[in-house]
C-alpha positions as CSV (number, residue, x, y, z in Angstrom):
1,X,-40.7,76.2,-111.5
2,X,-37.8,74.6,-113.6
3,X,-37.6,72.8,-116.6
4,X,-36.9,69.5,-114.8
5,X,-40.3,70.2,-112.6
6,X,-41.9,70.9,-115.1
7,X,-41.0,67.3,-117.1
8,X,-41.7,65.8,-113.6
9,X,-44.7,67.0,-113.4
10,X,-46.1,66.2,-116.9
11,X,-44.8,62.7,-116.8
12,X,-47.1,62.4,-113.6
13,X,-49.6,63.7,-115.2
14,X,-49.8,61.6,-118.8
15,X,-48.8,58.4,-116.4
16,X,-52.1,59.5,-114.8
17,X,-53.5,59.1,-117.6
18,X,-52.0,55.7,-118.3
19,X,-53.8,54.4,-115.6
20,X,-56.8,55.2,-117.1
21,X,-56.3,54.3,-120.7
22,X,-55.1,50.4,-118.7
23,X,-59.2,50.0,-116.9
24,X,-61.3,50.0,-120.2
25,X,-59.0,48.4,-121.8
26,X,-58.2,45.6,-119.3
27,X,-62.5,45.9,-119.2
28,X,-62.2,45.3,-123.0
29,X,-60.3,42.1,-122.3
30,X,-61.9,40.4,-119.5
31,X,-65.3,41.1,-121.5
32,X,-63.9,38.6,-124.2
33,X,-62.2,36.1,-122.0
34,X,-65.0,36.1,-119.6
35,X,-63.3,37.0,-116.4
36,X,-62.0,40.1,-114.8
37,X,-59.6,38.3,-112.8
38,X,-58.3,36.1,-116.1
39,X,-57.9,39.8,-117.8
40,X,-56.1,41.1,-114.7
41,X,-53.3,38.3,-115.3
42,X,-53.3,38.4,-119.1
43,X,-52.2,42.1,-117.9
44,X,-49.9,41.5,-115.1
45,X,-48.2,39.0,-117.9
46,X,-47.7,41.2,-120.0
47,X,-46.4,43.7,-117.8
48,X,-44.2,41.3,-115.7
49,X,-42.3,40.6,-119.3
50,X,-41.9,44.0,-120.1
51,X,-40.7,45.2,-116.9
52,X,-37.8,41.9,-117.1
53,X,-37.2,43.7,-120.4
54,X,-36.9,47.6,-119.0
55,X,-34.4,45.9,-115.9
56,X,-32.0,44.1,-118.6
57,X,-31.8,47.6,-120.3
58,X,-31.8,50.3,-117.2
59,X,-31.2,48.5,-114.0
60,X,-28.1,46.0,-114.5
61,X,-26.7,46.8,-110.8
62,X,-30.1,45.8,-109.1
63,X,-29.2,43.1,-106.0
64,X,-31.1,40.3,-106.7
65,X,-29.5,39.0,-103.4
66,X,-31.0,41.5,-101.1
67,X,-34.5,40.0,-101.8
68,X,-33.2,36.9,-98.7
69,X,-33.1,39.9,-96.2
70,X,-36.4,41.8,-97.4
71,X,-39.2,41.3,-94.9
72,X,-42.2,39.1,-97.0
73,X,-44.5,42.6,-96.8
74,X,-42.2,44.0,-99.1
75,X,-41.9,41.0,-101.0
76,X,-45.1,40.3,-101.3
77,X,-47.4,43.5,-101.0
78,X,-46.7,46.1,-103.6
79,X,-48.0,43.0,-106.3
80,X,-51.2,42.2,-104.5
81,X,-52.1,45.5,-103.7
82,X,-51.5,45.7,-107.6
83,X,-53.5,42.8,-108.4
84,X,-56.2,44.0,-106.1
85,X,-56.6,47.5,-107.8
86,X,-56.2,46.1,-111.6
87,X,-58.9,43.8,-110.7
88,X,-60.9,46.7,-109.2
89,X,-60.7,48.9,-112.3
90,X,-61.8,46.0,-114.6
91,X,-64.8,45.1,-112.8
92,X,-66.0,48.6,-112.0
93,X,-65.6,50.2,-114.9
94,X,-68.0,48.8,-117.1
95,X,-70.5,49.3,-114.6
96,X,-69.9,52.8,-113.2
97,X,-67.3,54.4,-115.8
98,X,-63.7,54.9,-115.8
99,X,-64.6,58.6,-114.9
100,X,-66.0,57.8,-111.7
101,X,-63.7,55.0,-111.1
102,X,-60.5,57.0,-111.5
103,X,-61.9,59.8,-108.8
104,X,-63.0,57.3,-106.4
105,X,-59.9,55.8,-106.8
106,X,-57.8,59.3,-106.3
107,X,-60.1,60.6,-103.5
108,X,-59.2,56.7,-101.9
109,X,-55.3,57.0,-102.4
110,X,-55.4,60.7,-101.2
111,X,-56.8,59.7,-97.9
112,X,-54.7,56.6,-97.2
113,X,-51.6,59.0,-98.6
114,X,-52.3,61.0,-95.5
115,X,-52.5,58.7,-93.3
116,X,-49.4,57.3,-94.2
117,X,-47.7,60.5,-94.0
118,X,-49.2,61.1,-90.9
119,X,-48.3,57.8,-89.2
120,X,-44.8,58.2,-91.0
121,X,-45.1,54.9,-91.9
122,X,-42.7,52.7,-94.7
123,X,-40.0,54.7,-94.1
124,X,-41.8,58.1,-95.0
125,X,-41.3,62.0,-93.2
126,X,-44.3,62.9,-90.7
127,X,-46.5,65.4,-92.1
128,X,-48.5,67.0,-90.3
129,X,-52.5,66.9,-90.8
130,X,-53.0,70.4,-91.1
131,X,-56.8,72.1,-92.3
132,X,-55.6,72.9,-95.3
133,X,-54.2,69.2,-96.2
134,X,-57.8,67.8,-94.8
135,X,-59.7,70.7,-96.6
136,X,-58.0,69.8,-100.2
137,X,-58.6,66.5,-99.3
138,X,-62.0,66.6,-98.5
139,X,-63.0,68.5,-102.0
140,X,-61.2,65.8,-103.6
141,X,-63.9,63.5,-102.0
142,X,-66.8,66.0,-103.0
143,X,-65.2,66.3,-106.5
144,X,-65.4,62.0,-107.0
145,X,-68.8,62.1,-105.7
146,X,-70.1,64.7,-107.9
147,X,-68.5,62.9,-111.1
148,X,-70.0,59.2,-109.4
149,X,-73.4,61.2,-108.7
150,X,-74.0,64.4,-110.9
């Protein structure tokens, strides 16, 4: 593996990570505002204003214009689907842990992944859904169910 993999691989890894430093403390926050959803937009806030600030720095040729042609999926999805997850994590993980929130949540985007890359769907390559790719899948279930269960 090269050095470039390897940086790749770890920035996956600690954004991993990110995501579940954001639950408990976006659980933190809706416990003193009193809402999960009101914590889930005190987030999304935030986040909106920082990603306006990283597309003034990095991504000056973006086409602002092409958002008339963009079917309203595109538009609209990625954000809700967002929303819908931030909310998720806030709510659950008080009550079940971040631990088993996180696997649940893996073991869930695993499974949708391959469908997706199955139905080559959004643009994506087929992939086949070979025993292996099931197998690994299916002892990423058993894996969130013994940190949900055990």
């Amino acid at each position: 593996m090269g050095l470039q993999a390897i940086v790749l691989t770890l920035v996956a890894f600690v954004g991993g990570g990110f995501i579940a430093l954001q639950a408990p403390i976006n659980a933190q926050a809706a416990s003193h505002l009193g809402n999960p959803i009101a914590a889930a937009t005190l987030s999304f806030c935030v986040g909106t204003i920082a990603l306006i600030m990283f597309c003034g720095l990095f991504a000056r040729s973006t086409n602002l214009g092409a958002l008339t042609t963009m079917p309203a999926y595109m538009i609209f999805a990625g954000g809700l689907l967002g929303a819908a997850f931030v909310t998720m994590t806030i709510t659950l993980a008080p009550k079940i842990g971040i631990a088993a929130v996180m696997a649940l949540a893996i073991a869930g985007q695993l499974f949708t992944a391959l469908l997706l890359d199955r139905l080559a769907l959004f643009d994506l390559l087929e992939r086949d859904l070979s025993i292996g790719r099931i197998t690994g899948a299916l002892l990423v279930v058993i894996g969130a169910l013994m940190v949900r269960l055990l």
